[in-house]
C-alpha positions as CSV (number, residue, x, y, z in Angstrom):
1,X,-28.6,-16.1,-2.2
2,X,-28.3,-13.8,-5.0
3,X,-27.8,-13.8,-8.8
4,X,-24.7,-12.0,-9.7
5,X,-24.2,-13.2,-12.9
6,X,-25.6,-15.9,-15.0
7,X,-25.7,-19.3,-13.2
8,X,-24.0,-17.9,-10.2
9,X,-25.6,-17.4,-6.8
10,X,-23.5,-15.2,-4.5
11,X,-24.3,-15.0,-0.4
12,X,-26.4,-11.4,0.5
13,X,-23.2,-10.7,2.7
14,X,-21.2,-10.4,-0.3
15,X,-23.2,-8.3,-2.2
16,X,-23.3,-5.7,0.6
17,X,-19.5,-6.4,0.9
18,X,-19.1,-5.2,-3.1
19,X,-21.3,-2.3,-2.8
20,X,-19.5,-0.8,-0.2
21,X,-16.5,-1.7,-2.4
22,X,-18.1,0.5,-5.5
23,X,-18.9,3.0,-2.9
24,X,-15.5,3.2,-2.0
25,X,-14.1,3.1,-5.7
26,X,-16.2,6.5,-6.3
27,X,-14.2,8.2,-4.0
28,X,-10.7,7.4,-4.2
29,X,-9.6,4.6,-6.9
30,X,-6.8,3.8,-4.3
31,X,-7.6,5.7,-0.7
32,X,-6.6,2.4,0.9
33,X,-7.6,-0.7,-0.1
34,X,-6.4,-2.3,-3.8
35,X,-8.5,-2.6,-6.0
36,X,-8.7,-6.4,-6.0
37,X,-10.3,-7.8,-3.0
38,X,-11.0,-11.2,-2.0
39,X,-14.0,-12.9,-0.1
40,X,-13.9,-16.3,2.0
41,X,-16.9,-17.4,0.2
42,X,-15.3,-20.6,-1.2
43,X,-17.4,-20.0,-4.7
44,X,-16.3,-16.8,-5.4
45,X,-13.3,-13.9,-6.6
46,X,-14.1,-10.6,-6.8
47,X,-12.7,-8.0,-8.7
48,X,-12.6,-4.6,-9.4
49,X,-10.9,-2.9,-12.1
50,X,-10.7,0.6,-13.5
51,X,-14.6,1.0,-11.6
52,X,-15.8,-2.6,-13.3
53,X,-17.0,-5.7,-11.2
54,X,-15.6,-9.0,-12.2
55,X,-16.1,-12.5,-11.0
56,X,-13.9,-15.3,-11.6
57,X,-14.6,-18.4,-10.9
58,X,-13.4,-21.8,-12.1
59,X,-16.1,-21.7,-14.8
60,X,-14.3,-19.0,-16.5
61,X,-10.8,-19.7,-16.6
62,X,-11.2,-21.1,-20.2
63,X,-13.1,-17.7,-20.7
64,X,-10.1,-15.6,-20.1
65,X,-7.9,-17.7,-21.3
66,X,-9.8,-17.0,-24.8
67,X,-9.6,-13.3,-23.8
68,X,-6.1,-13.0,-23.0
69,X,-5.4,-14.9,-26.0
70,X,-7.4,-12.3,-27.8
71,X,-5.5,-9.5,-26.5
72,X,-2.3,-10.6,-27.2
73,X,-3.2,-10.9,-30.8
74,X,-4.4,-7.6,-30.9
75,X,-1.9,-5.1,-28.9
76,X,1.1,-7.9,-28.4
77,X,2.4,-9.6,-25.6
78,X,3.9,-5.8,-24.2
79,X,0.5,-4.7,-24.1
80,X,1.3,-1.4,-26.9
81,X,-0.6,-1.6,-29.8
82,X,2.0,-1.5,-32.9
83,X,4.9,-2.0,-30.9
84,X,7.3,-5.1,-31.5
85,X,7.7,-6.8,-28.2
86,X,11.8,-7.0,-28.7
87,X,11.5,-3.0,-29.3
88,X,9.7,-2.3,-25.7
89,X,11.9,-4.4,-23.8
90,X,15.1,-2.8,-25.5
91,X,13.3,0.3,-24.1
92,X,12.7,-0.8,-21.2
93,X,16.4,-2.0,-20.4
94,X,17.6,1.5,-21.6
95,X,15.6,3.1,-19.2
96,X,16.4,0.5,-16.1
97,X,20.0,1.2,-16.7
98,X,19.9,5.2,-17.0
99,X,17.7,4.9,-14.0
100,X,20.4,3.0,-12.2
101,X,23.4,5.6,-12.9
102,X,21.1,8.0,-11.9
103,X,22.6,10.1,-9.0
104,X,20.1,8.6,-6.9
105,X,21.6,4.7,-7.1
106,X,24.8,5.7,-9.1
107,X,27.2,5.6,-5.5
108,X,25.6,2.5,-3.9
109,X,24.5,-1.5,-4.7
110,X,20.9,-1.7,-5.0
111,X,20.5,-4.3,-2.9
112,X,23.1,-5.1,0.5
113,X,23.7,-8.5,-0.6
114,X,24.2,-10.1,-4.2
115,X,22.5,-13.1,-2.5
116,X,19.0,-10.8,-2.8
117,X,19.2,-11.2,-5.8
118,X,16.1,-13.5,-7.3
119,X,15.9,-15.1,-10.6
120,X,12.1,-15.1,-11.5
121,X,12.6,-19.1,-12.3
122,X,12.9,-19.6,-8.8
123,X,9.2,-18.3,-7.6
124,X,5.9,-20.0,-8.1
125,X,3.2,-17.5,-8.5
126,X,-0.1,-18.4,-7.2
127,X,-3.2,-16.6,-6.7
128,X,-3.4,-12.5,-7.3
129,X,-3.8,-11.0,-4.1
130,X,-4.1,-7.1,-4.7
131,X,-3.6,-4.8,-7.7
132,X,-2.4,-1.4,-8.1
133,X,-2.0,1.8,-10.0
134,X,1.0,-0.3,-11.6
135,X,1.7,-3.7,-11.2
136,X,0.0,-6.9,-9.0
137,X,0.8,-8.5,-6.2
138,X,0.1,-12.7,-5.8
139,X,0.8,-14.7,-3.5
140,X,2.9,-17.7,-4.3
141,X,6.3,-19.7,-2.9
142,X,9.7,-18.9,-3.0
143,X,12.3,-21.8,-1.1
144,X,9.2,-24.0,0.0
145,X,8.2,-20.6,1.7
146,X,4.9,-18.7,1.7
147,X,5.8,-15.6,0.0
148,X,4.2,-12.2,-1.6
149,X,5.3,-11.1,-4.7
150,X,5.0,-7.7,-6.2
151,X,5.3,-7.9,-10.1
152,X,5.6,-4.9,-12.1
153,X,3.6,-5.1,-15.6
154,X,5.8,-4.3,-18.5
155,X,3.1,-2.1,-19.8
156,X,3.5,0.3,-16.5
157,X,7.5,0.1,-16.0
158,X,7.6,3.6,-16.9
159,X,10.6,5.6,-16.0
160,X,9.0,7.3,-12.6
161,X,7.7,3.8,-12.0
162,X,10.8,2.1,-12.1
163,X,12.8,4.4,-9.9
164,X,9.5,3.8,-7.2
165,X,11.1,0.0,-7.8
166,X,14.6,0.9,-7.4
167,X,13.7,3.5,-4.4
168,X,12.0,0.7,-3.0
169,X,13.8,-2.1,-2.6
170,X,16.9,-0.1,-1.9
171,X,15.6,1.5,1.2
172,X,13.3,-1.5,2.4
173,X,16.1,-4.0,1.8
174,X,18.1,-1.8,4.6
175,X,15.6,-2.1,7.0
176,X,15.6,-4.8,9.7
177,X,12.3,-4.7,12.6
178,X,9.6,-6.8,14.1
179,X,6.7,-4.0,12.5
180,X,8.6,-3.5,9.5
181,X,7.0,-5.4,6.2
182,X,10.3,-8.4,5.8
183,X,12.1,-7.7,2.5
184,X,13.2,-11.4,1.1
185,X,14.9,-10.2,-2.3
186,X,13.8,-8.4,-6.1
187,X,14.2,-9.7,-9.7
188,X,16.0,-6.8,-11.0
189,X,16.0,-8.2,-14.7
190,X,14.0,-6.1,-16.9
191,X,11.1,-6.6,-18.0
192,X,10.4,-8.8,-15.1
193,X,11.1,-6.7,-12.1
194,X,9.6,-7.9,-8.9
195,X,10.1,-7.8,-5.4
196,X,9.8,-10.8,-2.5
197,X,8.3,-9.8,1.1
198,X,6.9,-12.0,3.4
199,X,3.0,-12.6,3.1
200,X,0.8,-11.2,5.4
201,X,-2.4,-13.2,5.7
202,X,-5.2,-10.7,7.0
203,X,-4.5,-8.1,4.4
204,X,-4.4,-4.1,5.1
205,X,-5.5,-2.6,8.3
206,X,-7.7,-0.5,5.9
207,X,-9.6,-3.7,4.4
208,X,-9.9,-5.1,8.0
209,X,-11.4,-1.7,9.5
210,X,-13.9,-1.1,6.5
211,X,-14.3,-4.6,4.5
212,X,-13.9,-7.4,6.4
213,X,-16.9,-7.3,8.4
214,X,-14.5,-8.1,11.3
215,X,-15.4,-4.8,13.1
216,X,-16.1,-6.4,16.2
217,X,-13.3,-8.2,16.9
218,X,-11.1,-4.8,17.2
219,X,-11.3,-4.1,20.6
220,X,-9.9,-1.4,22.3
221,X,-6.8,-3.3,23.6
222,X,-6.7,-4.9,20.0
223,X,-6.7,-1.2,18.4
224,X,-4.3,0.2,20.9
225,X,-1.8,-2.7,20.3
226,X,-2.0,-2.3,16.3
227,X,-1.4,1.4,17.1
228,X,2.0,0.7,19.0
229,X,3.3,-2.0,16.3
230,X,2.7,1.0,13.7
231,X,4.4,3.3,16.0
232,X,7.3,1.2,16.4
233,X,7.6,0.3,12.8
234,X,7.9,4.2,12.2
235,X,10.1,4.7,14.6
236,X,12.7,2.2,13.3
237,X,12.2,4.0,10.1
238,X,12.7,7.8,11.2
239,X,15.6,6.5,13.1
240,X,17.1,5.2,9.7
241,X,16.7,9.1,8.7
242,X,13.9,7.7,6.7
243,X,10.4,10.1,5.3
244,X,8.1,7.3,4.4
245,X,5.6,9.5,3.2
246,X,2.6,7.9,2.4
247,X,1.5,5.9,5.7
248,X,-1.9,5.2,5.4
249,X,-4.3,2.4,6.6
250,X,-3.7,0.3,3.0
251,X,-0.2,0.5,3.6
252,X,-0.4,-1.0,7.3
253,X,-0.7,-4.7,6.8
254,X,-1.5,-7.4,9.2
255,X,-0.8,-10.8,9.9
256,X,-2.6,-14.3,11.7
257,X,-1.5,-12.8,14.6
258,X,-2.7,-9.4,14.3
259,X,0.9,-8.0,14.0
260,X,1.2,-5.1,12.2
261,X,4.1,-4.0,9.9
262,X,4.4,-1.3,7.7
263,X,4.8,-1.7,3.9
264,X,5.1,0.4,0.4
265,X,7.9,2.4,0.4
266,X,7.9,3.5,-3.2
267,X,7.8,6.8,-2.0
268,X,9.8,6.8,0.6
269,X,13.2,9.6,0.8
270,X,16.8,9.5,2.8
271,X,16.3,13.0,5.0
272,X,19.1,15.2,5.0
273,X,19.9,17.2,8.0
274,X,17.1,20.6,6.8
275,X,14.0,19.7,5.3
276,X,13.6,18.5,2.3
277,X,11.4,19.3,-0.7
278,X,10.1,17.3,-3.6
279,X,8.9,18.8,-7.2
280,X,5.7,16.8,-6.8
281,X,3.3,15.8,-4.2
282,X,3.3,12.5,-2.8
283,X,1.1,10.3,-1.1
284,X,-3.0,9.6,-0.4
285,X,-4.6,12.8,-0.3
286,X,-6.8,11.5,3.0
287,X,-4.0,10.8,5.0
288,X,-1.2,13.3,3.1
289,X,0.1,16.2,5.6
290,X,-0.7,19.1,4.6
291,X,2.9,20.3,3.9
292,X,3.3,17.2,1.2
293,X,0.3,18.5,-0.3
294,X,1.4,22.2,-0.7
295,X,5.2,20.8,-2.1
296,X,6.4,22.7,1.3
297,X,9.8,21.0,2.7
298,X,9.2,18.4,5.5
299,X,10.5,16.2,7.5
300,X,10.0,13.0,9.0
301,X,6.7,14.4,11.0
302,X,4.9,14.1,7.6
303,X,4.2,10.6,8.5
304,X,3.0,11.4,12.1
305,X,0.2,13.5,10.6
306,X,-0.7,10.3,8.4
307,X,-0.9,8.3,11.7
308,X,-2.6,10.3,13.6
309,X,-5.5,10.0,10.7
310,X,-4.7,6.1,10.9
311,X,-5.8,6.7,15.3
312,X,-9.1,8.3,13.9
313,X,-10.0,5.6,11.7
314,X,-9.4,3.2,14.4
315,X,-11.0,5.4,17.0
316,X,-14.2,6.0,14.6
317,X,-13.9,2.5,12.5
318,X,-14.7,5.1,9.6
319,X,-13.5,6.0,6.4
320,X,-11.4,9.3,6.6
321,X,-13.3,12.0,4.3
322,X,-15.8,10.2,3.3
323,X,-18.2,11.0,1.1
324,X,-16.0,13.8,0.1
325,X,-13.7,13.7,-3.3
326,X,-10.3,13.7,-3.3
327,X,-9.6,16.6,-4.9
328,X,-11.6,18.6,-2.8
329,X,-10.0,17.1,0.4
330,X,-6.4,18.6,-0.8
331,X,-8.0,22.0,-1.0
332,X,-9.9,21.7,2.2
333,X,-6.6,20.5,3.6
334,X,-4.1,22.4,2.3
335,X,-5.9,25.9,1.9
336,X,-8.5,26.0,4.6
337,X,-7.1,24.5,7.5
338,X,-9.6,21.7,7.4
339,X,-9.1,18.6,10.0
340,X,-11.4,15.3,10.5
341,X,-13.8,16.0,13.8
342,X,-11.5,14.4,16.4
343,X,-14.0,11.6,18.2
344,X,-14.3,12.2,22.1
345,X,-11.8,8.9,23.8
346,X,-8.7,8.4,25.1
347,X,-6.3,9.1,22.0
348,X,-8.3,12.8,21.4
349,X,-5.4,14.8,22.7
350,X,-2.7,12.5,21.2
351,X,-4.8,13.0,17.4
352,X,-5.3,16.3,18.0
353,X,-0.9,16.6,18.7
354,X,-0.1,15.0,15.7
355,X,-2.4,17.2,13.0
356,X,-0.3,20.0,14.8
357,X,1.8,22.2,12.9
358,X,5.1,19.9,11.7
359,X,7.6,20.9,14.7
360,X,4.9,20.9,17.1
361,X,4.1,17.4,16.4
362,X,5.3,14.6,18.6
363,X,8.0,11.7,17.9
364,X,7.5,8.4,17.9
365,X,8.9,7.7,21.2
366,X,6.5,9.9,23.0
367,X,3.0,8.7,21.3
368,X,4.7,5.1,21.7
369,X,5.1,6.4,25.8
370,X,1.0,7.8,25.5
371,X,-0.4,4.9,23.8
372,X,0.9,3.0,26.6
373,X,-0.5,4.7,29.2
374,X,-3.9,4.8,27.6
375,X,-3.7,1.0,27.8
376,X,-3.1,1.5,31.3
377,X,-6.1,3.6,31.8
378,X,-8.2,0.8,30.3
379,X,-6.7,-1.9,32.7
């Protein structure tokens, strides 16, 4: 056992578990994994936060209590210093409703069904689960049913943040498949937006490849299977005439069953019939495509070049660009041509395919046909 902080004793396996944590945060403050993550210690939360450890604990509850408390006094409940709380949420409410006669909403229903609609009354929010750029995500109980729930901090509902939110649920509410994340409804009430999925209990693919210590339970029939659930989510997707965009391990989440499904489509865009292109850059600069990160226009193969980095992590059980700041993998990516060494194996060629130039690069349908016959080869 070791001291981690005063009067708590923390298992050696969890220390190595956060130092590979702050070794990640160095890198890339979201690469693939949020920033919260959770250890079945049964004595013990971790938590890290703008590159600071935490641990929480039942000890210090009454502790934060007394800090939150202290917060509130000093910035207000909004979390603006000098603000009135009643003047941020008229703010914000402006902004929701300019964002939804945007031409982007203005034509269509947010959501399919009125039903979708969740009052925030009706959800009890339990323990935080993850935590983002903006916004956390807990899980807790909607209808007697295990649920996650994304909230959006009224601090972060920023204009660009709150189309993400509106993008979002409009496009994931629309989709319908077994490897697709399972859209239950949003609060669309300003300030406290938040959207319902169902809860995936073994986190990310990128926590259970590089955190978990569960390494050896991915087999190569295990790998290959997680592969084709990924493959099928994104082929549900592309065949909605949907870019998702930023496909990445952390975005790949998995179940008790080891079912995969696809999530966070805050970025996501409706193709048109020529390729698109955006003012900005999008996505995780390890797994981006090299035309997202040049603001070329793409297509829906964006998101096969972001797989096929999602078949070398699972090939290697590695972090992609490790070792290497982000910044400096755009350029090598974008500029110089650079690619991740391609591991000898059976998915080689198929990796290989997909980092091809964009209408070189093969559909879903065929990597779905050569992951299966890889599977074969192992039989």
């Amino acid at each position: 056992m070791e001291t981690l902080a005063p009067g708590l004793e923390v298992d050696a396996n969890v220390i190595d578990c956060l130092g590979a944590i702050l070794n990640h945060e160095k890198h890339s403050r979201d690469a693939g994994c949020p920033l919260r993550h959770f250890f079945p210690t049964g004595c013990i939360t971790v938590t890290m936060f703008n590159g600071t450890l935490k641990t929480e604990d039942a000890k210090f509850e009454e502790f934060e209590k007394e800090i939150s408390a202290q917060f509130k006094n000093d910035v207000g409940a909004s979390g603006r210093p000098g603000i009135p709380d009643g003047m941020v949420r008229d703010e914000t409410v402006s902004t929701w409703n300019k964002i939804l006669e945007s031409p982007m909403f203005q034509n269509k229903p947010l959501l399919p069904y009125q039903e979708w609609n969740i009052d925030f009354s009706e959800i009890t929010v339990g323990t935080r689960v993850g935590i983002g750029f903006f916004g956390e995500v807990f899980r807790g109980i909607w209808n007697g049913t295990e649920v996650a729930i994304k909230v959006f901090l009224e601090q972060d509902l920023t204009a660009e943040n709150m189309e993400d939110f509106c993008n979002e649920i409009s496009i994931l509410s629309r989709l319908r498949h077994p490897n697709v994340i399972l859209f239950l409804g949003a609060c669309t009430r300003p300030p406290r937006l938040s959207m319902v999925t169902e809860y995936m209990e073994m986190g990310s693919l990128y926590y259970l490849i590089h955190l978990s210590g569960q390494k050896k339970k991915l087999t190569w029939r295990r790998r290959l299977k997680m592969l084709r659930d990924i493959c099928r989510g994104l082929m549900c997707i592309h065949r909605m005439k949907i870019a998702h965009r930023d496909i990445k391990s952390a975005n790949c989440l998995v179940n008790r069953h080891w079912t995969v499904k696809i999530c966070d489509f805050g970025l996501s865009r409706m193709m048109t019939e020529s390729p698109m292109k955006e003012t900005s850059s999008a996505g995780t600069p390890e797994w981006m495509a090299p035309e997202l990160i040049r603001n070329e226009p793409f297509t829906e193969k964006c998101d096969i070049f972001s797989l096929g980095v999602i078949m070398w992590e699972l090939c290697t059980l590695s972090r992609p660009w490790e070792g290497l700041p982000p910044d400096r993998v755009v350029y090598s990516v974008a500029n110089e041509g650079s690619r991740l060494d391609i591991p000898e194996g059976p998915l080689s060629r198929l990796i290989a395919d997909c980092w091809a130039e964009p209408h070189e690069r093969p559909s879903c349908e065929v990597i779905l046909t050569r992951l299966l016959d890889c599977e074969y080869a192992l039989s």
